[in-house]
N, C-alpha and C positions, 0 to 999 in steps of 0.2 A: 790287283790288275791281272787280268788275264788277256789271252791272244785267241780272235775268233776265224774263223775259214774267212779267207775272202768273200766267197759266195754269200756268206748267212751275216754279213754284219749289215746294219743297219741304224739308225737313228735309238731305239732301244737299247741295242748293245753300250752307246756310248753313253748312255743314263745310266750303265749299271757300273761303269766305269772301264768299259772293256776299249784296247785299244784299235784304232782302227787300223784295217789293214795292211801292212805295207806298198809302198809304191816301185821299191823294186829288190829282187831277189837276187843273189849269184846261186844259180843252180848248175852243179858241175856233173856229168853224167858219161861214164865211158864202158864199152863193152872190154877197155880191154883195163889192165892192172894201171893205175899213173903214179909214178913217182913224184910227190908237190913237196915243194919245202916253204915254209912259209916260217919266214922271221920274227924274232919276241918283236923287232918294230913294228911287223905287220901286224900284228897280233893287238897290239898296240892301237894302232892306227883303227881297227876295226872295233876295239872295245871303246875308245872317244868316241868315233860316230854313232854307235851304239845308245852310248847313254846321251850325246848330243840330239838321236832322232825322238830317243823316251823323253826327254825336256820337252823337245817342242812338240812332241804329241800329247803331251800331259798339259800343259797351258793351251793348246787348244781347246780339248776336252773342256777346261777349267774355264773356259772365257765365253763357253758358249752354253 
Protein backbone atom coordinates (compact mmCIF):
# COMPACT_ATOMS: atom_id res chain seq x y z
CA UNK A 1 0.00 0.00 0.00
CA UNK A 2 1.11 3.31 -0.59
CA UNK A 3 -0.23 7.10 0.10
CA UNK A 4 -1.04 9.32 -3.08
CA UNK A 5 -1.25 13.41 -3.08
CA UNK A 6 -4.65 14.30 -2.61
CA UNK A 7 -4.67 16.18 -5.75
CA UNK A 8 -3.57 13.02 -8.22
CA UNK A 9 -5.64 10.13 -6.71
CA UNK A 10 -8.11 8.91 -8.62
CA UNK A 11 -10.20 5.72 -9.50
CA UNK A 12 -6.75 4.09 -10.89
CA UNK A 13 -4.86 4.73 -7.84
CA UNK A 14 -7.20 2.57 -5.87
CA UNK A 15 -6.89 -0.41 -8.51
CA UNK A 16 -3.41 -0.46 -7.75
CA UNK A 17 -4.12 -0.57 -4.19
CA UNK A 18 -3.21 2.96 -3.19
CA UNK A 19 -5.02 4.48 -0.38
CA UNK A 20 -7.28 7.07 -0.68
CA UNK A 21 -6.70 10.26 0.55
CA UNK A 22 -7.41 11.27 3.84
CA UNK A 23 -10.34 13.40 5.09
CA UNK A 24 -8.75 15.10 7.68
CA UNK A 25 -5.18 16.25 8.76
CA UNK A 26 -3.82 17.97 12.12
CA UNK A 27 -1.46 20.39 10.67
CA UNK A 28 0.29 22.30 13.46
CA UNK A 29 2.33 25.33 12.03
CA UNK A 30 3.98 28.25 14.15
CA UNK A 31 6.62 31.10 13.43
CA UNK A 32 7.55 30.88 16.69
CA UNK A 33 9.41 27.53 19.08
CA UNK A 34 6.09 25.40 20.77
CA UNK A 35 6.61 23.48 23.58
CA UNK A 36 3.80 20.13 23.14
CA UNK A 37 3.90 17.36 25.35
CA UNK A 38 1.88 14.78 24.20
CA UNK A 39 1.13 11.59 26.26
CA UNK A 40 2.19 7.58 25.74
CA UNK A 41 -2.15 7.73 25.94
CA UNK A 42 -2.20 10.14 23.37
CA UNK A 43 0.17 8.46 21.52
CA UNK A 44 -1.94 5.63 22.01
CA UNK A 45 -5.16 7.00 21.09
CA UNK A 46 -3.71 8.17 17.73
CA UNK A 47 -1.95 4.82 16.83
CA UNK A 48 -5.87 2.83 17.31
CA UNK A 49 -7.43 5.48 15.04
CA UNK A 50 -4.71 4.96 12.96
CA UNK A 51 -4.85 1.60 12.22
CA UNK A 52 -8.92 1.85 12.88
CA UNK A 53 -8.88 4.37 9.57
CA UNK A 54 -6.41 1.70 7.47
CA UNK A 55 -9.27 -1.22 8.32
CA UNK A 56 -11.84 0.82 7.06
CA UNK A 57 -10.03 2.18 4.19
CA UNK A 58 -8.78 -1.28 3.12
CA UNK A 59 -12.45 -2.95 3.18
CA UNK A 60 -13.55 -0.25 1.27
CA UNK A 61 -11.01 -0.50 -1.39
CA UNK A 62 -11.74 -4.36 -1.03
CA UNK A 63 -15.67 -4.18 -1.52
CA UNK A 64 -15.47 -2.18 -4.45
Amino acid sequence: MYQTDVLDWDETDAAEGALPPAQMVINIVSNDVLQLTVSKTALDVFKNLSQVGRSAALKTLLSS
